[in-house]
Backbone as JSON Lines, residues from 0, in Angstrom:
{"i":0,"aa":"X","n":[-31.93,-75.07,-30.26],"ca":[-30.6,-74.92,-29.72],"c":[-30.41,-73.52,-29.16]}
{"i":1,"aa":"X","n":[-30.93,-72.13,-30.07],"ca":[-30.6,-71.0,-29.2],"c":[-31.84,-71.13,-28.36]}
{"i":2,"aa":"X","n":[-32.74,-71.18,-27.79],"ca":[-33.65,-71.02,-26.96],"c":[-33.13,-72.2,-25.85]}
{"i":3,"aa":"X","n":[-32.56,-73.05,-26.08],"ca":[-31.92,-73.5,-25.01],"c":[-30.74,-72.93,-24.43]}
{"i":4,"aa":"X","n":[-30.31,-72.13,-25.33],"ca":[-29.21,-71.63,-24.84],"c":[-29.33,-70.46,-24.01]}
{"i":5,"aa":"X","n":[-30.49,-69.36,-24.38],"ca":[-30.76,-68.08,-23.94],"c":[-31.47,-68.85,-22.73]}
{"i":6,"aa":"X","n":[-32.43,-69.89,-22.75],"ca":[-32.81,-70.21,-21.32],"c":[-31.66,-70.36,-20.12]}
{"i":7,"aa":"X","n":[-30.93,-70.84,-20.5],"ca":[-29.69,-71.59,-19.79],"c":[-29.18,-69.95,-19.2]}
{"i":8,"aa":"X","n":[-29.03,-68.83,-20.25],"ca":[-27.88,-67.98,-19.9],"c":[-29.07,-67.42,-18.83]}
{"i":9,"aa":"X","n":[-30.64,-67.4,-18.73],"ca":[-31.32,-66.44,-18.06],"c":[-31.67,-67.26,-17.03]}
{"i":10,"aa":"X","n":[-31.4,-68.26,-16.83],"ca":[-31.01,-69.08,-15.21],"c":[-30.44,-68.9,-14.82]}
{"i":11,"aa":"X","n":[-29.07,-69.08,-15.35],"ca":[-27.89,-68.89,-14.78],"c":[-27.84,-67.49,-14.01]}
{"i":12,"aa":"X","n":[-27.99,-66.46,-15.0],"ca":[-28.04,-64.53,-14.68],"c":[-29.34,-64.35,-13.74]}
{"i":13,"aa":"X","n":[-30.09,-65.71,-13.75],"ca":[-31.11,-65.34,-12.42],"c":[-30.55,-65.93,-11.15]}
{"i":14,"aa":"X","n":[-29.95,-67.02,-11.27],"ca":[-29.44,-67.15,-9.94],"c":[-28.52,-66.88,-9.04]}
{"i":15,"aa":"X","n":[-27.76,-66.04,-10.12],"ca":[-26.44,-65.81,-9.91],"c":[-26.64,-64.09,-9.5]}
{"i":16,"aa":"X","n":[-28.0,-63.59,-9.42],"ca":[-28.75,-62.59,-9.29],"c":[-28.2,-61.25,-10.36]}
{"i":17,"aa":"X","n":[-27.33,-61.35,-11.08],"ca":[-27.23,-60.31,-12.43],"c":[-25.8,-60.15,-11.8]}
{"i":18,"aa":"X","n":[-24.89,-59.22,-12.39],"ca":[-24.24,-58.28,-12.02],"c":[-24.0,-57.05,-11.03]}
{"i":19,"aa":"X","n":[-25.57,-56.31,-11.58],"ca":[-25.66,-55.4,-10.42],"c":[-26.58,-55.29,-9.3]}
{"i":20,"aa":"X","n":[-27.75,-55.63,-9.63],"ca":[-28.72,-56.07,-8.98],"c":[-29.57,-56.9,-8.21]}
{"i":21,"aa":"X","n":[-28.72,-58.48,-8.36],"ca":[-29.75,-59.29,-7.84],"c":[-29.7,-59.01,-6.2]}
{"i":22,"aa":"X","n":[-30.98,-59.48,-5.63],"ca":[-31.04,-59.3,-4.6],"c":[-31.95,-60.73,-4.09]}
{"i":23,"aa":"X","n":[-31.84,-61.3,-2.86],"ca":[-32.22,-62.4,-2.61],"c":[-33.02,-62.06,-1.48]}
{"i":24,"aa":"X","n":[-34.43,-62.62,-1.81],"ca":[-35.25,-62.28,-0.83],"c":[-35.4,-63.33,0.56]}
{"i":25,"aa":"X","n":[-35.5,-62.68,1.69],"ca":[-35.37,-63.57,3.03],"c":[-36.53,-64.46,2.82]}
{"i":26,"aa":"X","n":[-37.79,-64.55,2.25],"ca":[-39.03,-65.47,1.98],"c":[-38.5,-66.49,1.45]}
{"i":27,"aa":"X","n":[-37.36,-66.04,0.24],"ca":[-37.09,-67.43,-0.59],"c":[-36.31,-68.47,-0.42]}
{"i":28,"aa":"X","n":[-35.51,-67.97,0.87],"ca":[-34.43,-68.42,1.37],"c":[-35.4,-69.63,2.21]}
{"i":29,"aa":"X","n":[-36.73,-69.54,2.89],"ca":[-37.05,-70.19,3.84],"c":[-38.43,-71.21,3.15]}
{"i":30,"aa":"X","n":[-38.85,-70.48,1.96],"ca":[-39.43,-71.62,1.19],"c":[-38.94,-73.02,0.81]}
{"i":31,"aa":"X","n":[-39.62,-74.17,1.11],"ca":[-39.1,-75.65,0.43],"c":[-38.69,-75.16,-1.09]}
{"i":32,"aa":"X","n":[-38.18,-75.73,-1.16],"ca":[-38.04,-76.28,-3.5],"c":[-39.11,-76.9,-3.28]}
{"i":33,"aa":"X","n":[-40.02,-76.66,-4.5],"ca":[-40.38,-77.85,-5.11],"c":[-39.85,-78.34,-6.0]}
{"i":34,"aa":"X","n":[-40.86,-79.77,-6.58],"ca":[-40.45,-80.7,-7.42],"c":[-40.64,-80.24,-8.58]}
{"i":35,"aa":"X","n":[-40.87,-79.5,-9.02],"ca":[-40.53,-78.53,-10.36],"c":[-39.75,-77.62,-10.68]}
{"i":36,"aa":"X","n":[-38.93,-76.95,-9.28],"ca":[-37.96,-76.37,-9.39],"c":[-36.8,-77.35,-9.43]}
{"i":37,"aa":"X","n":[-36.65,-78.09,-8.75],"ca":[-35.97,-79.52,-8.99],"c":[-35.69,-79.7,-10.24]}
{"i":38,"aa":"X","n":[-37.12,-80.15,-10.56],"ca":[-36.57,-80.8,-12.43],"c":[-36.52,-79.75,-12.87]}
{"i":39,"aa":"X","n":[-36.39,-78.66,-12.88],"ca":[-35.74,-77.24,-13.92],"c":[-34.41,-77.35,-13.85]}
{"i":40,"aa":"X","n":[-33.98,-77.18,-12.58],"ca":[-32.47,-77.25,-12.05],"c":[-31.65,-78.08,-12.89]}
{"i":41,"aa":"X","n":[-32.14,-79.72,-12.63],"ca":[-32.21,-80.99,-13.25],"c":[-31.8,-80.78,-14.82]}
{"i":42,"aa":"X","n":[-32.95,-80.21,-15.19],"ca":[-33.26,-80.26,-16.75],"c":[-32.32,-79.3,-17.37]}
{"i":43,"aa":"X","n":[-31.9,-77.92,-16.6],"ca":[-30.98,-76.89,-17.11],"c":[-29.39,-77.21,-16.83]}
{"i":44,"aa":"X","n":[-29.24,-77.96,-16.12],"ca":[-27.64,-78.17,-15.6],"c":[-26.52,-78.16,-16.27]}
{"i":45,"aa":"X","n":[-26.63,-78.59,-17.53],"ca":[-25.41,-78.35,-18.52],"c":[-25.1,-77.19,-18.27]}
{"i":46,"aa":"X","n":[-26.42,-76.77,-19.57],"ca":[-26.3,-75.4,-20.16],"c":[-26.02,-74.13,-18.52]}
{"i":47,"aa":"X","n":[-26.46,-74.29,-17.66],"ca":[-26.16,-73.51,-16.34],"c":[-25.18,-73.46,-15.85]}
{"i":48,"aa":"X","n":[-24.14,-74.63,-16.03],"ca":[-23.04,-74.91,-15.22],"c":[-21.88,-74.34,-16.41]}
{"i":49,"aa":"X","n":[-22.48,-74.78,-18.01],"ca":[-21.5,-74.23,-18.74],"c":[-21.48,-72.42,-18.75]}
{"i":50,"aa":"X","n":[-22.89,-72.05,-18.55],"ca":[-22.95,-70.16,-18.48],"c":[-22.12,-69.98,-17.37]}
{"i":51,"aa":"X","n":[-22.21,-70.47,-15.5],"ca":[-21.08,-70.19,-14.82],"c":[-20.09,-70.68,-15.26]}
{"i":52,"aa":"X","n":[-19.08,-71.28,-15.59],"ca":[-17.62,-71.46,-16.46],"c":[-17.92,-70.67,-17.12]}
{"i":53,"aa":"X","n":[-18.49,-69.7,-17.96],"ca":[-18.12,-68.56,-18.58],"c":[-17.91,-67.82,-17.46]}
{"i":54,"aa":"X","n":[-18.89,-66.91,-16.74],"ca":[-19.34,-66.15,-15.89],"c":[-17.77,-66.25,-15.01]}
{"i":55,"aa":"X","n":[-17.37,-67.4,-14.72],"ca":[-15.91,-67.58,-13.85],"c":[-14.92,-66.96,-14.45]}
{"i":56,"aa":"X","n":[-14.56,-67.73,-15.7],"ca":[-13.71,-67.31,-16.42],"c":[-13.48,-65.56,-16.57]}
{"i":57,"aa":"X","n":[-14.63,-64.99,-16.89],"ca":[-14.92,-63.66,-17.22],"c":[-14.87,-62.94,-15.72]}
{"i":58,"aa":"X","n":[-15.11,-63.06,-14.92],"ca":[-14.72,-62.57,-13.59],"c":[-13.31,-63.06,-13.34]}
{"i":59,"aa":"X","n":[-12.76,-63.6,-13.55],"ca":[-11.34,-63.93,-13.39],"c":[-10.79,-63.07,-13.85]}
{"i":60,"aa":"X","n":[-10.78,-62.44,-15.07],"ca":[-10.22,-61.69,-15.98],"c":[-10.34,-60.17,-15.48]}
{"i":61,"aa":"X","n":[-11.91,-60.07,-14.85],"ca":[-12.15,-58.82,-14.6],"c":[-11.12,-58.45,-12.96]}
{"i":62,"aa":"X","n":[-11.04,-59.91,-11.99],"ca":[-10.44,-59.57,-10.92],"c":[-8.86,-58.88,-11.41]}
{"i":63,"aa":"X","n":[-8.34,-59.69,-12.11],"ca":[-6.77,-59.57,-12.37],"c":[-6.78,-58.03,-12.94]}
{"i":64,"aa":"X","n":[-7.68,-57.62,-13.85],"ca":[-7.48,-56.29,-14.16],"c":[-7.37,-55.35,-13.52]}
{"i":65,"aa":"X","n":[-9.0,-55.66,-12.84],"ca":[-9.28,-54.51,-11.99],"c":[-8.46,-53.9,-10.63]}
{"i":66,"aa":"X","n":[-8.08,-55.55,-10.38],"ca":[-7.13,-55.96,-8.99],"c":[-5.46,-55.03,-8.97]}
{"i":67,"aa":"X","n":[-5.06,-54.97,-10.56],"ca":[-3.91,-53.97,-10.58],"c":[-4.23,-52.97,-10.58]}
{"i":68,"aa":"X","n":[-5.58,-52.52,-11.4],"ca":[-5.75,-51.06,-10.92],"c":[-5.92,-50.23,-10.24]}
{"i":69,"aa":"X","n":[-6.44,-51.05,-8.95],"ca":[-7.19,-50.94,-7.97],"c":[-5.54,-50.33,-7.1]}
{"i":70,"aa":"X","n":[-4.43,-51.27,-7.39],"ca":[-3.34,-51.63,-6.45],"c":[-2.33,-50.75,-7.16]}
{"i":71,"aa":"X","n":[-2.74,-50.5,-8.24],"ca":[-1.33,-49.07,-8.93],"c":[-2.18,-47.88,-8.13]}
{"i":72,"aa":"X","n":[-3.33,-47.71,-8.14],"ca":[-3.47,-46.03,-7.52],"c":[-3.24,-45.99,-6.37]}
{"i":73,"aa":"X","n":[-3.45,-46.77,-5.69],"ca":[-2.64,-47.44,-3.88],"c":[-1.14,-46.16,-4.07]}
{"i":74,"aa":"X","n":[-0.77,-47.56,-4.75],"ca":[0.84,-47.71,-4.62],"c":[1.75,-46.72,-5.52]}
{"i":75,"aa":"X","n":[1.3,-46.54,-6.74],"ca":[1.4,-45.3,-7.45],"c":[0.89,-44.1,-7.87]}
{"i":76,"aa":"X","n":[0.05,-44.2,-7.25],"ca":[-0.36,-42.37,-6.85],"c":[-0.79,-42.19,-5.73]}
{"i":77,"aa":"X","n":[-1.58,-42.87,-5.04],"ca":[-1.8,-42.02,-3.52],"c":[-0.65,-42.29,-2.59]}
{"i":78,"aa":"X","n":[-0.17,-43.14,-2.59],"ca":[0.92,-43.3,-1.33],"c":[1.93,-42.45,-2.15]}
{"i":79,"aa":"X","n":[2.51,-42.07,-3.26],"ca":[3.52,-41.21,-3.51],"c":[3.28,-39.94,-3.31]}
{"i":80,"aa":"X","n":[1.87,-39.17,-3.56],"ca":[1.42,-38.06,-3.49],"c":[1.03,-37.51,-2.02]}
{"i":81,"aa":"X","n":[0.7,-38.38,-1.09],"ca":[0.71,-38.48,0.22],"c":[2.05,-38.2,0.82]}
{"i":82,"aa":"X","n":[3.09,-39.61,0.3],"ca":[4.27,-38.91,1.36],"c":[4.75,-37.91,0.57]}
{"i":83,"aa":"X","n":[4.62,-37.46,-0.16],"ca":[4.9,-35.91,-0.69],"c":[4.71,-34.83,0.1]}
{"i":84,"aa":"X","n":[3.08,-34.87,0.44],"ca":[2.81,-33.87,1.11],"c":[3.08,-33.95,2.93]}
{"i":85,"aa":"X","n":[3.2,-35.14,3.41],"ca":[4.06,-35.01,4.15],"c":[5.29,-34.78,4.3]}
{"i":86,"aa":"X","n":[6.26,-35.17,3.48],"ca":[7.62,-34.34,3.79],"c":[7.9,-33.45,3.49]}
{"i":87,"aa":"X","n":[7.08,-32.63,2.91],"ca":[7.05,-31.57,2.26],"c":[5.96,-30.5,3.93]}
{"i":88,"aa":"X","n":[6.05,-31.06,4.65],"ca":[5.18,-30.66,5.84],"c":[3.41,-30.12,5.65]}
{"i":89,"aa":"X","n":[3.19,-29.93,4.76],"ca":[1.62,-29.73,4.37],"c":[0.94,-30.84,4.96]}
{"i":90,"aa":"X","n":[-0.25,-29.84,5.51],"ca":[-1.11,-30.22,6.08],"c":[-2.42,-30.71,5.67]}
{"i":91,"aa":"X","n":[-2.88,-32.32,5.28],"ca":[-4.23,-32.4,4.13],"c":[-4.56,-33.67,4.95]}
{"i":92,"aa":"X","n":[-5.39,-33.55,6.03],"ca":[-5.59,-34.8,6.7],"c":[-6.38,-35.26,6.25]}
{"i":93,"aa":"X","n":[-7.34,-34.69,4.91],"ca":[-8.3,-35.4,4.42],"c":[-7.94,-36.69,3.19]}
{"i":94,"aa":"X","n":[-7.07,-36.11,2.52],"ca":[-6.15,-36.93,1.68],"c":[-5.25,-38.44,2.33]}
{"i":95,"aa":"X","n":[-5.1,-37.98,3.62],"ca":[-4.43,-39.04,4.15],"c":[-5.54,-40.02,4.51]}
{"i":96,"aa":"X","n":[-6.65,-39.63,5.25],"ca":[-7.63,-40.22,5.45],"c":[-8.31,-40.93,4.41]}
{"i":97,"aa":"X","n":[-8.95,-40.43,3.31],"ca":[-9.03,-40.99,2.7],"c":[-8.03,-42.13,1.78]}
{"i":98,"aa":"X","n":[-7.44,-41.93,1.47],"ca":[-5.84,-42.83,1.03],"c":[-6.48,-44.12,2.09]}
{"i":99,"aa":"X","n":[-6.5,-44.05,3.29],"ca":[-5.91,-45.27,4.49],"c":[-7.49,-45.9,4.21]}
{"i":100,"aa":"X","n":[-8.78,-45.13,4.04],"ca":[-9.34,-45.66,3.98],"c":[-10.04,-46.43,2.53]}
{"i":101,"aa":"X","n":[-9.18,-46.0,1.69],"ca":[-9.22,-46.47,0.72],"c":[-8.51,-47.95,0.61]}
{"i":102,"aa":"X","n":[-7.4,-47.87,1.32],"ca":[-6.58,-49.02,1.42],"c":[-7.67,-50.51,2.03]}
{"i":103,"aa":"X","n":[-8.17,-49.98,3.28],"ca":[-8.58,-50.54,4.26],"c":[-10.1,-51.45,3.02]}
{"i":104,"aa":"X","n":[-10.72,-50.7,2.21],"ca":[-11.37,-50.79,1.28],"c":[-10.49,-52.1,0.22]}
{"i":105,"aa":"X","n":[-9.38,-51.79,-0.3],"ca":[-8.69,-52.41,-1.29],"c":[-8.49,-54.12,-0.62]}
{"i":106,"aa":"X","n":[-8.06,-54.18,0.8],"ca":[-8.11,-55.49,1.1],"c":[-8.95,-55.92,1.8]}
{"i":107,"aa":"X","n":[-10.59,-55.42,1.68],"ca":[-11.62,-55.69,2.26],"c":[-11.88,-56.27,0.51]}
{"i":108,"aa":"X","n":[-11.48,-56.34,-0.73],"ca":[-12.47,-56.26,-1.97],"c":[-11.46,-57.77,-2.1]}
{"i":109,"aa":"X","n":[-10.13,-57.56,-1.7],"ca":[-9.2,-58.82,-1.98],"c":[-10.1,-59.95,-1.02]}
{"i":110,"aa":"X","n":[-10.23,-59.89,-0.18],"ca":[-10.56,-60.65,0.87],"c":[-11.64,-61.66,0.06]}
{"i":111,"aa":"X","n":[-13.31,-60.21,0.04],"ca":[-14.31,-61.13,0.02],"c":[-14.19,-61.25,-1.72]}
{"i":112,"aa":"X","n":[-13.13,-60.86,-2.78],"ca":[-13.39,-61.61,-3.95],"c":[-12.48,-63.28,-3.62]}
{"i":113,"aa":"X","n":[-11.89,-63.3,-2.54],"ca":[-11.14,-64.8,-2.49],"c":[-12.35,-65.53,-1.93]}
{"i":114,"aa":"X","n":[-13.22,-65.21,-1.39],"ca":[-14.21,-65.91,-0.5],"c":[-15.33,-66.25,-1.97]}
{"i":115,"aa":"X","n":[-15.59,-65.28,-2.35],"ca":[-16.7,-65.25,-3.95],"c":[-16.45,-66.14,-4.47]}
{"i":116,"aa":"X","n":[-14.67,-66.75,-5.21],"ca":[-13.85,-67.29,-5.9],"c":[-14.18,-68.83,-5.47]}
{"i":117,"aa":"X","n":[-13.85,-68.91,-4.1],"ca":[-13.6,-70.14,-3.22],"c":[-15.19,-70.97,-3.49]}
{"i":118,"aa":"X","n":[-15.77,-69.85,-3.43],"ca":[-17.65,-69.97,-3.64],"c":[-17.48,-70.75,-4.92]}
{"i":119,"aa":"X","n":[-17.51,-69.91,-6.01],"ca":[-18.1,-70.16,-7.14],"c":[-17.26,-71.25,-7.84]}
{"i":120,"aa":"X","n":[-15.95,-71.48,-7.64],"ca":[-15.25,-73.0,-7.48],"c":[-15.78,-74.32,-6.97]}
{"i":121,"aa":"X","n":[-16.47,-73.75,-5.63],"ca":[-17.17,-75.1,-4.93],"c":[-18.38,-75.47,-5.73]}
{"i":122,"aa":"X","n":[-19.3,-74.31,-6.19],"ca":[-20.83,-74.66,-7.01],"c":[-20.22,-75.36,-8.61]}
{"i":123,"aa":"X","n":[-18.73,-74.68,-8.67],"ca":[-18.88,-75.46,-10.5],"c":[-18.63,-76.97,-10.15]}
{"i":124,"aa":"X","n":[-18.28,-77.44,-8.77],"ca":[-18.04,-78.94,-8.9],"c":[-19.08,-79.71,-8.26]}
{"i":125,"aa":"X","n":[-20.19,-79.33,-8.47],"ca":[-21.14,-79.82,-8.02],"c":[-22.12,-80.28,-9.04]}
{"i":126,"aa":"X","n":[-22.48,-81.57,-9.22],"ca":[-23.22,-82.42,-9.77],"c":[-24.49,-82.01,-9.92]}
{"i":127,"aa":"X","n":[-25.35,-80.92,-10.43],"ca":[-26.36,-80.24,-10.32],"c":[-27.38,-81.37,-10.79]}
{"i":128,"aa":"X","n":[-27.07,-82.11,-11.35],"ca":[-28.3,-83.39,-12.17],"c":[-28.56,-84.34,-10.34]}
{"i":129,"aa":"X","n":[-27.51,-84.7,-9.91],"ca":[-27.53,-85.78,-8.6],"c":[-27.79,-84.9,-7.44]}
{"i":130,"aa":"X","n":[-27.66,-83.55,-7.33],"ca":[-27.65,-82.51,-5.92],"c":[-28.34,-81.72,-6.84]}
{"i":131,"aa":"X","n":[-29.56,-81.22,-7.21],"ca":[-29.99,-79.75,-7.41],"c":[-30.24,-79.12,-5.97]}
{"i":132,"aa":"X","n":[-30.29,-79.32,-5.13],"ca":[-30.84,-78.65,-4.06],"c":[-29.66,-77.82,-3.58]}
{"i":133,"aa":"X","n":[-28.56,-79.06,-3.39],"ca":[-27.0,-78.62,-2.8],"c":[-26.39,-77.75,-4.1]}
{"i":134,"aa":"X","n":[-26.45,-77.96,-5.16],"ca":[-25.95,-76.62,-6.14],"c":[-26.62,-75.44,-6.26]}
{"i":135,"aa":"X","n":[-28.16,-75.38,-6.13],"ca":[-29.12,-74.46,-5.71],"c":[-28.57,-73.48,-4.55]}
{"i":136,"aa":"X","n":[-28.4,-74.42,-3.62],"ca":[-27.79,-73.83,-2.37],"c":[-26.34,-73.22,-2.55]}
{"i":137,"aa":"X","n":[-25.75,-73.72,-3.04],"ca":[-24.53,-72.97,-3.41],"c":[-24.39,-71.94,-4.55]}
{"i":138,"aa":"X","n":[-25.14,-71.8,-5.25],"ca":[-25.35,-70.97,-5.9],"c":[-25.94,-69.45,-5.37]}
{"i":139,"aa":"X","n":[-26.61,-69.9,-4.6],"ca":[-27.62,-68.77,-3.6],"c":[-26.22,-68.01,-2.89]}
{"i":140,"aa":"X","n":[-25.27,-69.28,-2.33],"ca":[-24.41,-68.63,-1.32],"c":[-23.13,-67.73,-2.53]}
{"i":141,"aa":"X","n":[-23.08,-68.06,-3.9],"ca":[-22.27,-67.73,-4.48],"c":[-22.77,-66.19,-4.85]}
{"i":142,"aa":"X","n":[-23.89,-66.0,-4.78],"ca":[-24.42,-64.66,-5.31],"c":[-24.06,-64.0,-4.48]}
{"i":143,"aa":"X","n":[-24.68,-64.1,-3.25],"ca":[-24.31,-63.28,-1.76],"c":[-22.96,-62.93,-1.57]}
{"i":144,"aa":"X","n":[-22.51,-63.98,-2.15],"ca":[-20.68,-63.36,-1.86],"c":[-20.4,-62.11,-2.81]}
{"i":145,"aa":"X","n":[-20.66,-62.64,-4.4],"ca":[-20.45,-61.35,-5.29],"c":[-21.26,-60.68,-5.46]}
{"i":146,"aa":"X","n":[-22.13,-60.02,-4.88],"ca":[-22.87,-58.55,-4.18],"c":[-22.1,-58.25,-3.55]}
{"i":147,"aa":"X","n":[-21.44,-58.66,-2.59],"ca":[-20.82,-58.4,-0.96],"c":[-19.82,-57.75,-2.21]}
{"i":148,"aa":"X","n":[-18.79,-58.36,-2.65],"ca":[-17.78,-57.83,-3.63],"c":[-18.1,-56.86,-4.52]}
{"i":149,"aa":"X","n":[-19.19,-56.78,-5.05],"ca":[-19.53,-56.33,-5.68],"c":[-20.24,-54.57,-5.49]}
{"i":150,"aa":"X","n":[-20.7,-54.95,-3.98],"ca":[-20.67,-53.32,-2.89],"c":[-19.12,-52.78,-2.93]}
{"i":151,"aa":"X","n":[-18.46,-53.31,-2.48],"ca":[-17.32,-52.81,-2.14],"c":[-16.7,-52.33,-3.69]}
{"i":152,"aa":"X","n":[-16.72,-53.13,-4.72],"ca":[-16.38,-52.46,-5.79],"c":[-16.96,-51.18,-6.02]}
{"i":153,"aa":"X","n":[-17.79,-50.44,-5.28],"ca":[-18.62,-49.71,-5.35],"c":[-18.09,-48.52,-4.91]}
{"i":154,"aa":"X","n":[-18.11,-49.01,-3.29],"ca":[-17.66,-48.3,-2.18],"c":[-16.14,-47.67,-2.98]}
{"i":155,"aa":"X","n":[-15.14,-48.78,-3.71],"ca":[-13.91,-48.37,-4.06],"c":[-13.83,-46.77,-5.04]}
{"i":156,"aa":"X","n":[-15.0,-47.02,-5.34],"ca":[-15.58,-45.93,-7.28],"c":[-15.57,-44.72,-5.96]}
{"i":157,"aa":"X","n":[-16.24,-44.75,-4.88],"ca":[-16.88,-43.9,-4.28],"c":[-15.44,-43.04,-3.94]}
{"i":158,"aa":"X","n":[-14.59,-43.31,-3.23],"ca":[-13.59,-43.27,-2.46],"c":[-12.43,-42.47,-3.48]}
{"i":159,"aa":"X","n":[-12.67,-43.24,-4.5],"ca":[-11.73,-42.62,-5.61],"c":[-11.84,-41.2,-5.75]}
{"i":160,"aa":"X","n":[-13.34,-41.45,-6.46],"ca":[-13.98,-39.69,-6.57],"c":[-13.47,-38.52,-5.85]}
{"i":161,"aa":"X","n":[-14.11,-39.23,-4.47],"ca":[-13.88,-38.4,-3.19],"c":[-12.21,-38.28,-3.14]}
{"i":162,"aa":"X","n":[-11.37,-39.12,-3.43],"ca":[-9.97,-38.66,-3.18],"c":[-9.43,-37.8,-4.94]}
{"i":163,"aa":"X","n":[-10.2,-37.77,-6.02],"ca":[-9.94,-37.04,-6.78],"c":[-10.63,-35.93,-6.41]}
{"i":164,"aa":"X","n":[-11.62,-35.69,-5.95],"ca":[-12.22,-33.79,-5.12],"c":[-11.16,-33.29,-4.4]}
{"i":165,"aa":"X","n":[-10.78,-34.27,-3.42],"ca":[-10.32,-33.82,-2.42],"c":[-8.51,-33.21,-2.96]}
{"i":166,"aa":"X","n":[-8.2,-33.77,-4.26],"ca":[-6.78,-33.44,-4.22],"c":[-7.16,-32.65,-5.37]}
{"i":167,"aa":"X","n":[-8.47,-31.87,-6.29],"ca":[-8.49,-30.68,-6.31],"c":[-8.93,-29.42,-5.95]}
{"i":168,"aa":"X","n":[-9.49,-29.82,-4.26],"ca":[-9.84,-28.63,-3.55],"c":[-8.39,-28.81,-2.92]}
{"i":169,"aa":"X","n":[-7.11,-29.66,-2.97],"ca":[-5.94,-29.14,-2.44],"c":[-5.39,-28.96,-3.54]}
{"i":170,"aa":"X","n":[-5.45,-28.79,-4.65],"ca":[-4.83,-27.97,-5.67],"c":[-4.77,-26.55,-5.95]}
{"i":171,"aa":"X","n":[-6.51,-26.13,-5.59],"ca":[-6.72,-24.71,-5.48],"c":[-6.67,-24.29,-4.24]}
{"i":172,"aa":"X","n":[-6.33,-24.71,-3.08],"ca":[-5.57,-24.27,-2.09],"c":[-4.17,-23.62,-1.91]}
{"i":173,"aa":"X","n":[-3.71,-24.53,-2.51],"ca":[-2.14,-24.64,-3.18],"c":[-1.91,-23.24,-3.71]}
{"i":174,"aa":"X","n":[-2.88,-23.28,-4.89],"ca":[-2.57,-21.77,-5.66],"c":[-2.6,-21.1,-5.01]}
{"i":175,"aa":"X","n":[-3.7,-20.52,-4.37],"ca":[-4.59,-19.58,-3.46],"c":[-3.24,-19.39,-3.24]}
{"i":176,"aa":"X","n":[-2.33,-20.31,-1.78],"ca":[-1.42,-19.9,-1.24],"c":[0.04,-19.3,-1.99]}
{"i":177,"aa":"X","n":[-0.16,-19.76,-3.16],"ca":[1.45,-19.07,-4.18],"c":[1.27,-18.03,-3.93]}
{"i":178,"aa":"X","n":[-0.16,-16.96,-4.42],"ca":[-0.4,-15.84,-4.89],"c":[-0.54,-14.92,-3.7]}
């Protein structure tokens, strides 16, 4: 029972290419299946289909979290701290820049996690025992989506940073100018 189970979860985390890493090679994409990858597919389908319904569930949870946090520093700290320093006439075009492109980032991550979602919805209703090929295939396309999401969650970490440098090389600007 656990060795069916750890098989199941290391199919699943292989096809679904991991969290951070999987990567799908253009060779494998253009290789036939065989009839042994077939009956693996076949033979694992419960236990695979029940690890994605976790894997869903648990990304669900992580979107809704992350998705407010992502959307309070938007909305409650950079856009307040921004028009600050605009009406306040200061000049920080890097702060603004970054901010917009952070934004531009925030509904690029909404976008392709609705597309990931839409994905990994279509592969859980798929009959993997009667279609391994067509859940195979959708599975392939479900990974590709959450990498794609999964960059950009990236890109978002990146952006942050860079807009926390950037508002304390305008902090010690700031001083500089009191004194």
């Amino acid at each position: 029972m656990n060795r069916s189970l750890v098989t199941s979860v290391c199919i699943a985390v292989s096809l679904l290419g991991g969290v951070l890493f999987g990567v799908v090679a253009k060779a494998e994409d253009t290789l036939p299946m065989t009839d042994e990858h077939i009956a693996r597919i076949r033979a694992n389908c419960v236990d695979a289909q029940s690890t994605l319904f976790q894997l869903h569930a648990s990304d669900a949870g992580l979107r809704v979290n992350r998705g407010q946090i992502y959307e309070s520093m938007s909305t409650k700290l950079m856009a307040p701290f921004n028009s600050r320093i605009v009406l306040n006439r200061i000049s920080d075009e890097s702060l603004l820049t970054t901010a917009a492109q952070y934004d531009q980032q925030l509904a690029a991550f909404r976008q392709q996690y609705q597309q990931y979602e839409e994905a990994m919805s279509k592969t859980l209703d798929f009959d993997c025992v009667a279609q391994p090929v067509a859940f195979y295939d959708s599975v392939t396309d479900t990974r590709a989506k959450r990498q794609l999401t999964h960059a950009t969650v990236v890109e978002l970490h990146k952006t942050i940073q860079k807009y926390g440098s950037e508002i304390d090389i305008y902090a010690k600007n700031f001083q500089a100018d009191k004194q």
